[in-house]
N, C-alpha and C positions, 0 to 999 in steps of 0.2 A: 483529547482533552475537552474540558466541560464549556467553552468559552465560546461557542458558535450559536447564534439566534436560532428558535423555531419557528417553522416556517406555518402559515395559518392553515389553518384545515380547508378541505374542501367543502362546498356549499351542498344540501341536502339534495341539491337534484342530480349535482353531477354522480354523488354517493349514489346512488336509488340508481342510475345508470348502469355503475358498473356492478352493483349488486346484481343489479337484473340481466346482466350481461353471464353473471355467474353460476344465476339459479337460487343465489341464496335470500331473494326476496328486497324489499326498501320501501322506502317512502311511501312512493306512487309504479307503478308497471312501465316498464320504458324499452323501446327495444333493444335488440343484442350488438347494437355496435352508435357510437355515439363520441362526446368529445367529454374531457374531465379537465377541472384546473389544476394547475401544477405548481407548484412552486417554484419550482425552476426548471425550465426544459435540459430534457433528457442531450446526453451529450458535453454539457456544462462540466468545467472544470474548476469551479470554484475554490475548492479546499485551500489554503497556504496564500490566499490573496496577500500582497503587501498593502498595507495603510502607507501611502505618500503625502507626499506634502506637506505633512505635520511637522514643526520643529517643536521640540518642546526645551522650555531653559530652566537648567535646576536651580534649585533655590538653598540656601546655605542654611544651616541651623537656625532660628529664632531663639531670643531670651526669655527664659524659661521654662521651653518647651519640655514634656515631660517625656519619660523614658519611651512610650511606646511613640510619641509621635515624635521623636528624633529618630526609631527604624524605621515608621513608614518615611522618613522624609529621605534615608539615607536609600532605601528603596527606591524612592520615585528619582533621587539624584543616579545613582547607578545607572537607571536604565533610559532616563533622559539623556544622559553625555557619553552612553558607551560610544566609542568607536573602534577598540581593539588596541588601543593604548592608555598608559597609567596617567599621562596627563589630559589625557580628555577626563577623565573621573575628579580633577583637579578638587571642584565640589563635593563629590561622596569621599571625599580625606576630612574635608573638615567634620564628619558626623562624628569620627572616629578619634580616641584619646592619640596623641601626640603620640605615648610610648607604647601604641598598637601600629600606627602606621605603617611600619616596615614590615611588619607582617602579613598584610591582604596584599595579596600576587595575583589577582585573578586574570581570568585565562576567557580563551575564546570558547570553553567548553565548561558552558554557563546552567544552570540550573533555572528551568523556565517552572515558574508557578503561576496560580489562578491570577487572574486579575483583579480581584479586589479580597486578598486573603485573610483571615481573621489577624489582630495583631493582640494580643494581652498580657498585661504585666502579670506573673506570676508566682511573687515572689515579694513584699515589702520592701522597700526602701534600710538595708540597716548599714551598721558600720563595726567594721572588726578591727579590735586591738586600737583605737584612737586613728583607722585609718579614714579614706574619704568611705563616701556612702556606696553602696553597690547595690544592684536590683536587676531582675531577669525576665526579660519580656521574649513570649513566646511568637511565633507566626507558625502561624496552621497554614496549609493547604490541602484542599481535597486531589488535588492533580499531580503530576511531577512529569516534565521530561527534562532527562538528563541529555547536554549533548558530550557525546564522546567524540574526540580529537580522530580525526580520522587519519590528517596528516598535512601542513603547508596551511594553516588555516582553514579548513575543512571539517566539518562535522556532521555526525549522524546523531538522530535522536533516539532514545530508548525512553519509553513510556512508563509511567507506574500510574494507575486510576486507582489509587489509594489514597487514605489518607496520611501527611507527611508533619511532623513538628520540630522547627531550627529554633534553637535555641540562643540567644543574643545576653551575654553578659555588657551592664554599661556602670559606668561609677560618674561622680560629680566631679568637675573639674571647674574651679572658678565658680560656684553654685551651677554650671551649667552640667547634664548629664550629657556623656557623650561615649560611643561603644567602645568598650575595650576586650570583647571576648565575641568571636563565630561559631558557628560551626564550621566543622572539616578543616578545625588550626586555621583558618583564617583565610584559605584557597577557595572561598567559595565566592561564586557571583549567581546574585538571586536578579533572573529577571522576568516582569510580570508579562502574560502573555502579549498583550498589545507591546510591549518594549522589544519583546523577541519579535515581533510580525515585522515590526518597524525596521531592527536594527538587522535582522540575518534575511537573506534571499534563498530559496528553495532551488536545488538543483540537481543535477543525477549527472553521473561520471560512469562511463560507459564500458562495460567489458564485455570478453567472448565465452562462450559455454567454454569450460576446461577439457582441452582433448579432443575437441572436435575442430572440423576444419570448415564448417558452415558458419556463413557470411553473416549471423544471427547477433546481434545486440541486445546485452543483459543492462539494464538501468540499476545501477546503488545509488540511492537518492541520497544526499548530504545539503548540508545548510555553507552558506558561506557568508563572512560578513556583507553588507550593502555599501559599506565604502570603500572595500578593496581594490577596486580598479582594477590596475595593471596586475600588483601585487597578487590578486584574487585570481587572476589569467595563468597567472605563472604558476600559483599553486596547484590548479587544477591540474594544467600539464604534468607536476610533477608528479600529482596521487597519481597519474597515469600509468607509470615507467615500470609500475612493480605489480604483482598479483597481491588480491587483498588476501590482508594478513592474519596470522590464525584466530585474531578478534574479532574478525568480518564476519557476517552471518553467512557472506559470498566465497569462504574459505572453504575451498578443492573444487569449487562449483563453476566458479567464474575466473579469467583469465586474461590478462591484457597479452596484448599482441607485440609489446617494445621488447627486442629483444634484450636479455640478463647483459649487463654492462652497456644500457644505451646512456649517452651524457646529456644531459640540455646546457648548451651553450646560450642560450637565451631567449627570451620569447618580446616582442615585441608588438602593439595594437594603434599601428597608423594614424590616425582619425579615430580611431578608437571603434574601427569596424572590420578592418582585414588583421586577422591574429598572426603574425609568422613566426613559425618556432622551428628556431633553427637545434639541431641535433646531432650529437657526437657520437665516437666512441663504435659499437659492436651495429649501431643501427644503421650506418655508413656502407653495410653489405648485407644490408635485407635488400630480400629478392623485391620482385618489383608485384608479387600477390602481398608479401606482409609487409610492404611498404602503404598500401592499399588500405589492410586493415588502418596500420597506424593510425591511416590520414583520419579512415572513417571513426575510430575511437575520438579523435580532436576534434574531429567537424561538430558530432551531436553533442559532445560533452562543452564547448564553447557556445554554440549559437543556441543551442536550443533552451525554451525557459516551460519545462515540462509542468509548471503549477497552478496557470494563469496566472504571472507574477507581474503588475505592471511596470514595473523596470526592468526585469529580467536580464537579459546580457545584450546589451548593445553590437556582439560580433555577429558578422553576420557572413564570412567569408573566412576559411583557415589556409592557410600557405604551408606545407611542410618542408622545409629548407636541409634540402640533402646535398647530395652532390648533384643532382637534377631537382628544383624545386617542383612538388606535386599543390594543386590546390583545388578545395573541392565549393562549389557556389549554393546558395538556395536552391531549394530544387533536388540538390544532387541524393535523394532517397536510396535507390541504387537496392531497394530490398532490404538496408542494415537493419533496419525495426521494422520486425515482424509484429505485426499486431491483430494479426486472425486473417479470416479467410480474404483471397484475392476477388472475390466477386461475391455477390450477394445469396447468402447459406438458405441451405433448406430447412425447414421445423420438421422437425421429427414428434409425433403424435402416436404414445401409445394407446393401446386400449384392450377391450376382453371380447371373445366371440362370442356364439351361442352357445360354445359348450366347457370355457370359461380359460380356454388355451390364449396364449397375448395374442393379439394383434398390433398390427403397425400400419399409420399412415404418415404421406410426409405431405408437404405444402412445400412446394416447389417457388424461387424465388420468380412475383407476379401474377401468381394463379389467385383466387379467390377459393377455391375448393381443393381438399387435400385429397391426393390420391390414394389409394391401399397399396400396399408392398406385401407382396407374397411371403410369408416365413414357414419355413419347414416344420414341421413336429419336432416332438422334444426339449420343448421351452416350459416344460409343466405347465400349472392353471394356477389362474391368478393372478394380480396384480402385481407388475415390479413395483418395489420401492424407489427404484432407483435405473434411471438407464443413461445411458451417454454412446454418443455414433462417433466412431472417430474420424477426425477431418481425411479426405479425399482430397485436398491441396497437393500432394506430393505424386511428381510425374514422375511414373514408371516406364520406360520407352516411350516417351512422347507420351502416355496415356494417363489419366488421372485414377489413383491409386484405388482401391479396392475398400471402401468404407466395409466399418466392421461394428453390428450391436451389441453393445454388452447393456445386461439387464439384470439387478438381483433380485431375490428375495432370502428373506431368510439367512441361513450362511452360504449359499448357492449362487456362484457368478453363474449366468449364462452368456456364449458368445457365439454370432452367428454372422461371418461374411455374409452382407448383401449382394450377394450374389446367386442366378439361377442353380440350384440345384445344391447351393452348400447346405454342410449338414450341419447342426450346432453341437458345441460342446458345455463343459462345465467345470466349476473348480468351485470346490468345499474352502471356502475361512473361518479360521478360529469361533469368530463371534460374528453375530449378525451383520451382516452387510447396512450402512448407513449412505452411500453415497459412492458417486461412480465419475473418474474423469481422464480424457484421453489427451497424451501432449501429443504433440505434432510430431517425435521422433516416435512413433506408434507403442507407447508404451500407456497401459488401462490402470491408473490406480485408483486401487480400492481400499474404502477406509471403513474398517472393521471393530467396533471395539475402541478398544486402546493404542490398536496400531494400522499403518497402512501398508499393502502389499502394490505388486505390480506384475504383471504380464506384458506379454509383448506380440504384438500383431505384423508380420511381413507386411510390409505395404502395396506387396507386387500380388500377393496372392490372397491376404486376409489371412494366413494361419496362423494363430495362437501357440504360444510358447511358455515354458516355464510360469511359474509364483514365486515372489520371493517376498522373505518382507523388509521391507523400505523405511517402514520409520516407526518406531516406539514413542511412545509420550515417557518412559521409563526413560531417566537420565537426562530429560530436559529441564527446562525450569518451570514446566506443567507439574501439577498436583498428577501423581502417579496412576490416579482410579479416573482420570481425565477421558473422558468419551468424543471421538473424533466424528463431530454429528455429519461437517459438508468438509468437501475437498475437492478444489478447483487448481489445475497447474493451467500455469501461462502460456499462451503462446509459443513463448521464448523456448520453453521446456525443462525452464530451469530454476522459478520461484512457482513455490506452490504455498497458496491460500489455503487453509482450513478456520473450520469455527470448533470450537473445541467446548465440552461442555464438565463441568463439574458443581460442586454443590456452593457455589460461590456465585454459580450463571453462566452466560455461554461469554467467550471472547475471539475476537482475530489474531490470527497470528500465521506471517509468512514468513517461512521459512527456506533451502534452496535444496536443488537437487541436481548430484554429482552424477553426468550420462555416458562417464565410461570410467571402467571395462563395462560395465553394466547400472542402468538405474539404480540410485541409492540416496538418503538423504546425505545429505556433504556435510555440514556441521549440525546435529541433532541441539547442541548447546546452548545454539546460540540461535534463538526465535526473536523475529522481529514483532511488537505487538502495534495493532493498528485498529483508528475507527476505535480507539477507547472511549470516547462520547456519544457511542450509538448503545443505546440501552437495549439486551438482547436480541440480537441477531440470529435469526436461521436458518437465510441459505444466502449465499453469493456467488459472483461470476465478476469475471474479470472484464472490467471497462473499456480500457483501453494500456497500453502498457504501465500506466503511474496511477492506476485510480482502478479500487474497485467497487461493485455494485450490490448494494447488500440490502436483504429482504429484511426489517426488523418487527418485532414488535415489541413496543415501550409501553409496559403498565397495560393498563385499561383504556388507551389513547384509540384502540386498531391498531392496523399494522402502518410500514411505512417505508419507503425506497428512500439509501441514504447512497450517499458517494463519498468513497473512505479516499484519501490520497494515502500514496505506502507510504509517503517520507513522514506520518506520524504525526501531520498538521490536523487541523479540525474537520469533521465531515459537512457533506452540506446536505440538507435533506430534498429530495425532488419532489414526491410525493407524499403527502400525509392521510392519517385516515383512509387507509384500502379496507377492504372488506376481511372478515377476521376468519374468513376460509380460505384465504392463499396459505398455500404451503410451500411452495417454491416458487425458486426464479430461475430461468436462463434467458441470457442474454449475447448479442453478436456484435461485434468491431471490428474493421471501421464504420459497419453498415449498421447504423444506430437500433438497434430492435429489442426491446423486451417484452417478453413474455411468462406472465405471472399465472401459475397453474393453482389448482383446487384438488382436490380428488374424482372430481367428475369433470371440469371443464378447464379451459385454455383462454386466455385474454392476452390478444399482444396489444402493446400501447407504443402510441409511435412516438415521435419528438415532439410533432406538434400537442402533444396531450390526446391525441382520436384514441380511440379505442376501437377492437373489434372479435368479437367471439369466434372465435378458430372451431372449434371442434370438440364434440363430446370428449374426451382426453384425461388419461392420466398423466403425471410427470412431466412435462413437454420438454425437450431438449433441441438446441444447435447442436452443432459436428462439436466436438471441444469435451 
């Protein structure tokens, strides 16, 4: 949404640095490695902040007041006194005619608009048949997030960067004008963004890849009210119990681990720090590995506040109350969230020889100089568009798994185990290869066109296997002739990022993917859109598991590094004003690294804002 500050440019010298860092010239001449200001250091998790502190008190109608400034007031009363019941709104009744009343039922699955929306009467004041006076005042918004009811007081946002018009019937009562007509029959609650920051907390309920028996945690971010309390504890538990349902975008993707017929008998929060939820019913005779899960699905989903939320959840300890109580403390990571490599990755640096065949060098994590890596013939000449090395995290007899290059051009994958003497292969798609990305169950998707395919890499050996294709923009809620320009899957291996591009502009949108019997996307239907206040995007990488990292460029501004949160809240920008020959980005987590490529060269920039020229290079990539 459009409601997050811009953050101020850089100063001409530190510009003129990283130009000169790049080749592409600036101010004054400076050398290839140096410091730049930032606007906010890299790592920051800004996005979905709550505004505390603030109480605000609504104010009742005024005499006189005209049609449109009874909606805005019935607005700012709304989102002043929500709290998720009808008499905390006790104020936004009196806006409304007597014989409307009964009618507005709203719900915790509220409609968030701009912060300060257009409001205009549109419509004169008349009167029909000898009745009172009636008149129709519009509100505009350029934004919209709808939250959808997740379940127990839980919600998820769904985005529209459109523009939106509700329409309000109001008539005179007493000479006072007061609304007697909504939108959506009367079920609607309009709240302005700072009202939504205020009144919902950002939060993610945690499930396992579907079908798989790895210890791996998938985040669905969901909003939940800020005075829920206990209430709010309980609910989460309960979205737990069930696999999200065919509305989820995490439908056949994701999968909770409480066995079918598990009860809650109740949950209870001590102090309001140790959560203990006690458990009935079929969960009474899980074994004691999917007892385990259970725990770890309630630990992250209670304690953790994945948004930078300054209230977040006060639990800080979970008890599961079995027949033997299980309980897991601060600390207890245990591997659930996978969030990239286990030690600090190597940069993978392409480039061209003398006789125009790729070359490859990597930068080893600590070195200052990249070494060469020997590649076989057969990788044709010329430039990848696009390459990606698949993570080598996964031990194969004690040994770390067999990284594997894939590199395209044209409609031509090529793929070559790094390994002495492997020999490379290749595979033809439909339409030009745009973009190249590897998950950690070693599967290569590639986004081609209008659709993405995948391959699959043995982890013990590096062989390549089968093409299928994986996901269509045909049948989603993309425009059909939609061009899938980047694609990055998570960690996890189970939400995959793309930027997708049509004649409208480019946007984000993640979506999930189902990893048995075989890769595939799991609900095509239903795309999550994200980062809708970053003004064209074209390339990203995953941050960290709830935030991704996206390369933009807005207008004639240059380019600029933003940080999207997936639950749909506002981006934040880190850097502004880059140089207008970065063409991509890849980036490492938890080991904070990015690296912003050109067509000739390689710039990694680190937290503290340093910078430093890697290598003649094209494309640069992490393992991922």
């Amino acid at each position: 949404m459009s409601w997050r500050g811009r953050a101020p440019g850089l100063a001409c010298t530190a510009i003129s640095a990283l130009l000169a860092a790049l080749g592409l010239g600036g101010c004054v001449t400076l050398p290839t490695s140096g410091q730049i200001s930032n606007a906010a250091r890299l790592g920051s998790s800004t996005g979905g902040q709550q505004v505390q502190g603030v109480q605000l008190v609504p104010v009742p109608p005024g005499d006189g007041w005209s049609p449109s400034d009874i909606v805005r007031g019935f607005l700012a009363a709304s989102g002043a006194s929500w709290s998720g019941s009808k008499d905390s709104l006790s104020i936004a009744y009196d806006y409304l005619a007597s014989s409307y009343r009964k009618y507005w039922r709203p719900t915790w699955s509220a409609t968030v608009i701009d912060a300060v929306p257009a409001v205009t009467e549109i419509r004169s004041p008349l009167r029909v048949n000898s009745g009172p006076r009636t008149t129709i005042v519009r509100l505009t918004t350029q934004h919209v997030e709808r939250l959808k009811a997740v379940k127990y007081g839980a919600v998820s946002a769904v985005v529209s960067s459109r523009r939106h018009e509700f329409d309000f019937t109001l008539t005179q009562v007493g000479g006072q004008w007061r609304i007697d007509g909504m939108p959506s029959g009367g079920n609607i609650l309009l709240l302005t963004a700072p009202d939504f920051i205020r009144d919902y907390q950002p939060r993610d309920r945690y499930f396992f890849p579907a079908g798989a028996a790895g210890n791996v945690l998938v985040p669905d971010p969901v909003y939940i009210p800020q005075q829920a309390g206990v209430a709010g504890v309980r609910g989460l538990v309960s979205s737990l119990l069930t696999d999200p349902p065919a509305s989820s975008w995490l439908y056949q993707a994701a999968a909770t681990a409480f066995p079918s017929g598990t009860k809650l008998i109740g949950v209870q929060v001590p102090g309001g720090v140790n959560a203990v939820v006690d458990l009935g019913g079929t969960a009474l005779r899980a074994s004691p590995a999917i007892r385990q899960r259970m725990l770890a699905q309630l630990f992250f989903t209670l304690t953790t506040a994945p948004y930078g939320t300054s209230s977040g959840t006060q639990v800080r300890s979970v008890t599961l109350q079995l027949s033997h109580p299980l309980s897991l403390q601060p600390g207890s990571d245990k591997g659930w969230l996978r969030g990239g490599p286990r030690s600090p990755p190597r940069l993978y640096l392409p480039g061209l020889g003398a006789t125009g065949a790729p070359e490859l060098n990597v930068l080893r994590a600590g070195a200052t100089t990249p070494a060469p890596v020997p590649l076989s013939p057969g990788l044709g000449h010329g430039p990848f568009t696009a390459i990606a090395v698949s993570p080598a995290s996964q031990l194969v007899q004690g040994r770390p798994g067999v990284p594997v290059l894939a590199g395209c051009r044209g409609k031509t994958v090529y793929l070559l185990p790094l390994t002495p003497g492997a020999r490379p292969l290749s595979r033809t798609v439909p339409s030009r290869c745009t973009s190249l990305s590897w998950d950690y169950n070693g599967n290569l998707w590639v986004a081609a066109g209008t659709a993405a395919f995948a391959l699959h890499a043995d982890p013990g050996t590096g062989q390549v296997s089968g093409l299928s294709d994986v996901f269509n923009v045909a049948g989603t809620s993309l425009p059909a002739s939609a061009i899938i320009q980047a694609i990055r899957v998570a960690p996890d291996g189970v939400r995959v990022a793309m930027i997708v591009h049509d004649k409208a502009g480019n946007q984000i949108v993640v979506g999930s993917a189902r990893l048995t019997p075989a890769v595939s996307f799991a609900n095509s239907g239903v795309l999550v859109t994200v980062g809708s206040d970053i003004t064209g995007p074209i390339d990203l990488s995953w941050w960290d598991p709830d935030h991704l990292l996206v390369l933009a460029r807005p207008g004639h501004r240059g380019l600029e590094l933003d940080e999207a949160p997936l639950n749909g809240g506002p981006a934040a920008t880190l850097y502004t004003q880059l140089p207008v020959g970065i063409t991509a980005l890849t980036a490492s987590w938890p080991y904070p690294q990015v690296v912003l490529g050109t067509q000739g060269s390689a710039v990694k920039i680190a937290p503290n804002g340093s910078f430093r020229l890697e290598i003649r290079s094209g494309v640069p990539a992490y393992p991922g």
